[in-house]
C-alpha positions in Angstrom: 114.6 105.3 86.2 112.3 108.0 88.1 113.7 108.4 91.8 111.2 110.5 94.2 112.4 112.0 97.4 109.3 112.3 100.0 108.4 113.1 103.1 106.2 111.3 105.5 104.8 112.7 108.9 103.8 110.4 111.6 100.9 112.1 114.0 99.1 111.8 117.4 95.7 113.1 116.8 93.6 112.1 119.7 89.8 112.7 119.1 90.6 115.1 116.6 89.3 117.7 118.9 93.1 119.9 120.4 93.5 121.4 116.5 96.6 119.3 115.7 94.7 116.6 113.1 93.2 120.0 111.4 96.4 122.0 111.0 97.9 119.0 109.2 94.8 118.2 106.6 93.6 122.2 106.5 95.6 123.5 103.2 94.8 120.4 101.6 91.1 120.9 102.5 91.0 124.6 101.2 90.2 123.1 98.0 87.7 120.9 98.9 85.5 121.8 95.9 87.8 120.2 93.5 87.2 116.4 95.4 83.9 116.3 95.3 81.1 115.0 92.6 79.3 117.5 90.4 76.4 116.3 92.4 78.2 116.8 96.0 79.1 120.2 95.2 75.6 121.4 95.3 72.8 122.0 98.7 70.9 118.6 97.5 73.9 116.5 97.1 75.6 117.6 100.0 72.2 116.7 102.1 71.7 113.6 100.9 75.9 113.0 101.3 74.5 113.6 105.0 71.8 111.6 105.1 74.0 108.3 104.1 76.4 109.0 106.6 74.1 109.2 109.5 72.2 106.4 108.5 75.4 104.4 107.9 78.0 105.5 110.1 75.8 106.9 113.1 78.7 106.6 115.9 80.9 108.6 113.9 78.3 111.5 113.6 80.0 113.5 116.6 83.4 113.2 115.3 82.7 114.2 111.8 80.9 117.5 113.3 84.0 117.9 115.6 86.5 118.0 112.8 84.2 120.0 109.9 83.9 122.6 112.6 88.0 123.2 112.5 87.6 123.9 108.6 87.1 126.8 107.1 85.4 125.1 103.7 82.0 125.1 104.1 82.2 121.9 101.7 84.6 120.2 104.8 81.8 118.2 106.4 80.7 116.6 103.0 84.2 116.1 101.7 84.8 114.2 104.9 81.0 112.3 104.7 83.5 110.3 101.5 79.7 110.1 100.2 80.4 112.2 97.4 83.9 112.0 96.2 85.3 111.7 92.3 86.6 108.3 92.0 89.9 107.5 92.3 92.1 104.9 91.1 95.8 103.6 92.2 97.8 100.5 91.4 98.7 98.4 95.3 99.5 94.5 96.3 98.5 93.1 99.4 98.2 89.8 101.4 96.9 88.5 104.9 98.7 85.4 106.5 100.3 84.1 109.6 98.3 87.1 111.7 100.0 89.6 109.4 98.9 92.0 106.5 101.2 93.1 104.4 100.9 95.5 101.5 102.4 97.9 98.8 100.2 101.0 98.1 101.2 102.1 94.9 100.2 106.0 93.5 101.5 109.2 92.1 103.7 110.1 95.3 102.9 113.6 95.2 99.1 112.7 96.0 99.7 110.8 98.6 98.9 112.6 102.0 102.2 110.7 103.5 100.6 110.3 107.0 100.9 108.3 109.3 98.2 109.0 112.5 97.3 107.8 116.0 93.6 108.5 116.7 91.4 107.9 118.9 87.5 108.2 118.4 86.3 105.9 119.5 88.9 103.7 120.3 93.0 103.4 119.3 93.5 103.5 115.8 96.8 103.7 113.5 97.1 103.8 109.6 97.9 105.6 106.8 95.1 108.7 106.3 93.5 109.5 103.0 91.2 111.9 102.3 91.1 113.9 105.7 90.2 111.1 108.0 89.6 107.9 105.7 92.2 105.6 106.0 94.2 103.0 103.3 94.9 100.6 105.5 95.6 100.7 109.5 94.9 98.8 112.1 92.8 99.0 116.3 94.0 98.2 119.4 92.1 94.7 119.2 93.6 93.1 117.0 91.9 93.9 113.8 93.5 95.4 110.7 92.5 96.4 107.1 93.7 97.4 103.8 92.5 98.3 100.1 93.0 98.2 96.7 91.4 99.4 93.5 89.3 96.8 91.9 90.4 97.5 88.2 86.6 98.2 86.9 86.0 101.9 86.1 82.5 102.1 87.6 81.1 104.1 89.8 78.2 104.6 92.0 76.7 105.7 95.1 77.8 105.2 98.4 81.4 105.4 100.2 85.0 105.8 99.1 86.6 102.9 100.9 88.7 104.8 103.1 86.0 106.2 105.3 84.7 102.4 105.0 88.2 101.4 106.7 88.1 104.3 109.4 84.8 103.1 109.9 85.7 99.3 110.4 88.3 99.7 112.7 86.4 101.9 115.1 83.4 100.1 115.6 84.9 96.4 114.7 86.9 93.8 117.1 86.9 90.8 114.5 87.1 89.4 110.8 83.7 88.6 111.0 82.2 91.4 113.0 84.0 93.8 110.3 82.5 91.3 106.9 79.2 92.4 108.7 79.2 95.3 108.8 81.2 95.6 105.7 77.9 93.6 103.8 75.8 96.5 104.7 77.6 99.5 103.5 77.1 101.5 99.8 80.7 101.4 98.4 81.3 103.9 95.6 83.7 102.2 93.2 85.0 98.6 92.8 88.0 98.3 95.7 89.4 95.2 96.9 89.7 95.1 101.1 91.9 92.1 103.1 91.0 92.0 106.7 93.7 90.1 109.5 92.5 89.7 112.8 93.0 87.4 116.0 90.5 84.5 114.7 90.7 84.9 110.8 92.3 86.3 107.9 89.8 87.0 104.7 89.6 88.8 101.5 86.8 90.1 99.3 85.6 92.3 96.6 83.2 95.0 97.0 81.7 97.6 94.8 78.3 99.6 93.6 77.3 96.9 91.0 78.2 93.5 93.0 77.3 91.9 96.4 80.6 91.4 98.5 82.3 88.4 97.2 84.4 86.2 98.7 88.0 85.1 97.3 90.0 82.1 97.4 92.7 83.3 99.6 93.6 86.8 101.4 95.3 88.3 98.6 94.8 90.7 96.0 96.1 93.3 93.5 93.8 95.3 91.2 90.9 93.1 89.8 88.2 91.1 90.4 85.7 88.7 89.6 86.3 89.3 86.0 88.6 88.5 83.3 91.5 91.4 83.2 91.7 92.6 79.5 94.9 91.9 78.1 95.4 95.8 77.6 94.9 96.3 81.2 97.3 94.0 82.2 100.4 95.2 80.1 99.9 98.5 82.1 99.1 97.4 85.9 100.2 93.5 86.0 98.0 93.1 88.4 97.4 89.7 87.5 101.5 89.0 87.3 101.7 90.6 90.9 98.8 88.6 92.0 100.7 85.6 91.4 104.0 86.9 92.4 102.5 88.1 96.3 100.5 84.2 96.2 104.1 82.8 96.0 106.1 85.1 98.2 103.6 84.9 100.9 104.2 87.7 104.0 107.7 88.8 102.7 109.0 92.2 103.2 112.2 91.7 100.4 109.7 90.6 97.8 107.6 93.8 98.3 110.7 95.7 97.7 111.8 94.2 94.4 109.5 93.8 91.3 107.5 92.8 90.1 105.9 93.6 93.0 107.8 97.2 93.8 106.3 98.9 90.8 108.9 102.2 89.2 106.1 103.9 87.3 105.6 106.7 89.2 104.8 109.0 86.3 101.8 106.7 85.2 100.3 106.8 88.8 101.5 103.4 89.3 105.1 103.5 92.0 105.1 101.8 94.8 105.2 104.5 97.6 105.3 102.5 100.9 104.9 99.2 102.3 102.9 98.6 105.2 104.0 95.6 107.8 100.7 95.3 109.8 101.0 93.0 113.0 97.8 93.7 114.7 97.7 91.4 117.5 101.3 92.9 118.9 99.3 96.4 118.1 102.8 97.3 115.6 103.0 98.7 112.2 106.3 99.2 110.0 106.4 101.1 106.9 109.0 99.8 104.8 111.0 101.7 102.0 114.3 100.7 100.2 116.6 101.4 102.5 114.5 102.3 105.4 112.0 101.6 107.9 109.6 103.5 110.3 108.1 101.5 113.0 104.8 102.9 115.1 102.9 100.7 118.1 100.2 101.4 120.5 102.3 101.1 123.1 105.5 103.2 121.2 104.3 105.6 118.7 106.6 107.9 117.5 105.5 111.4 116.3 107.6 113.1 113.4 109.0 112.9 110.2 110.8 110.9 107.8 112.2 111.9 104.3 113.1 108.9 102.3 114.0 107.9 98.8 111.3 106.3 96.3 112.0 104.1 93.3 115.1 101.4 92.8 118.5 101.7 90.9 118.9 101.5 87.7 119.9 98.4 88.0 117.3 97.9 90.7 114.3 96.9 88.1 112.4 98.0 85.6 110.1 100.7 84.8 107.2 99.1 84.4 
């Protein structure tokens, strides 16, 4: 079995403003070119990648100038519109109950940013970034946190990759409700999954280009939808097995960190390479990894690094 060693960085940001945020993301953004669409790459696309955002996502406007102004791509400030992105697809588990969300983000570990930030835009924000500024899950300082998975259909459309859609929630959102809102209202890009925990409620739903958002039956979800998973599909991600599996375990740490729903198969894209422990109305997070654990607050956050070990035993699991 595949073991991965990697290193994840936590970091205060602030507004994004002092130069810290961009001399974390800047070498990854020197290549800018190679995230965006065929479409995004050119003067038209890049306007009208623009043009959605400021409709859209009108209180971010000042901080998206603020940080495309720190890069030295002039394809920065569309790259971080996420209006114009490839699509891009990862395994991941997650479940809302009891006032917590709890979730496996599963991914090729070496295209994984790894960070962990403190921001604040428009108000206190931690999660785990994505994409410059977007965010794959996180949680604000009223109570309100978010997460994503892929959605398992391979379609693709315009509007937002989800985790601008997340950064976008948790800045401008205090509930479940106000957040489903806004959420109804915004272009998403591909088909992504998103489980919301806040003080009142605890929901999740599908969203995508070719569907309205749908509500489920209860806050979980792994990497499907509406639809009937193809058998084919299902031998590879099991999301339908892990579905099942995170139903029964409910909000349990150990049972993210054993299969079936710790997934080994790091090689296909598909290894589990954190778990998030959000408990948004104490305003604390703890990332969880076989034999370690990283915990970040409002109150205590802890700027640094951790190196840890990805993957289980041999005689941990499987490799599936």
């Amino acid at each position: 079995m595949t073991q991965y060693v990697k290193t994840f960085h936590a970091l205060e940001i602030g507004d994004g403003g002092d130069g810290r945020w961009a001399e974390r993301v800047r070498p990854a953004m020197a290549g800018a070119a190679d995230w965006l669409t065929e479409e995004g790459r050119t003067p038209e696309g890049a306007a009208r990648a623009r043009r959605l955002f400021e409709e859209h996502m009108p209180e971010l406007v000042p901080a998206l100038d603020r940080l495309a102004g720190q890069l030295p791509s002039p394809q920065a400030g569309t790259l971080l519109t996420m209006a114009a992105v490839r699509p891009f697809f990862s395994g991941c588990t997650q479940i809302g109950r009891d006032g917590t969300l709890l979730r496996n983000y599963d991914y090729a570990p070496e295209h994984c940013e790894g960070t962990i930030v403190s921001s604040h835009f428009l108000r206190p924000v931690i999660g785990m970034q994505e994409a410059g500024w977007g965010l794959l899950d996180g949680m604000n300082d009223a109570g309100l946190a978010v997460s994503l998975t892929f959605g398992g259909r391979y379609v693709h459309g315009p509007g937002f990759a989800l985790p601008l859609v997340l950064r976008y929630l948790l800045e401008t959102c205090r509930t479940v409700d106000e957040a489903l809102g806004r959420l109804r209202t915004l272009p998403i890009a591909i088909p992504q999954n998103v489980t919301l925990v806040g003080p009142d409620r605890t929901v999740t739903v599908h969203v995508g280009p070719d569907i309205p958002m749908t509500g489920t039956r209860d806050s979980c979800a792994a990497n499907h939808q509406h639809l009937p998973v193809p058998e084919e599909q299902e031998q590879v991600t099991r999301t339908q097995a892990r579905l099942a599996a995170v139903r029964a375990a409910g909000v349990d740490v150990a049972a993210m960190l054993r299969p079936p729903l710790y997934q080994c198969a790091y090689d296909e894209w598909l290894g589990t390479v954190y778990t998030a422990e959000y408990r948004p109305e104490e305003g604390r997070v703890t990332y969880h990894w076989p034999g370690a654990s990283w915990q970040h607050s409002f109150g205590g956050f802890s700027p640094g690094t951790l190196t840890v070990t990805l993957g289980l035993p041999a005689d941990g699991g499987d490799n599936s």
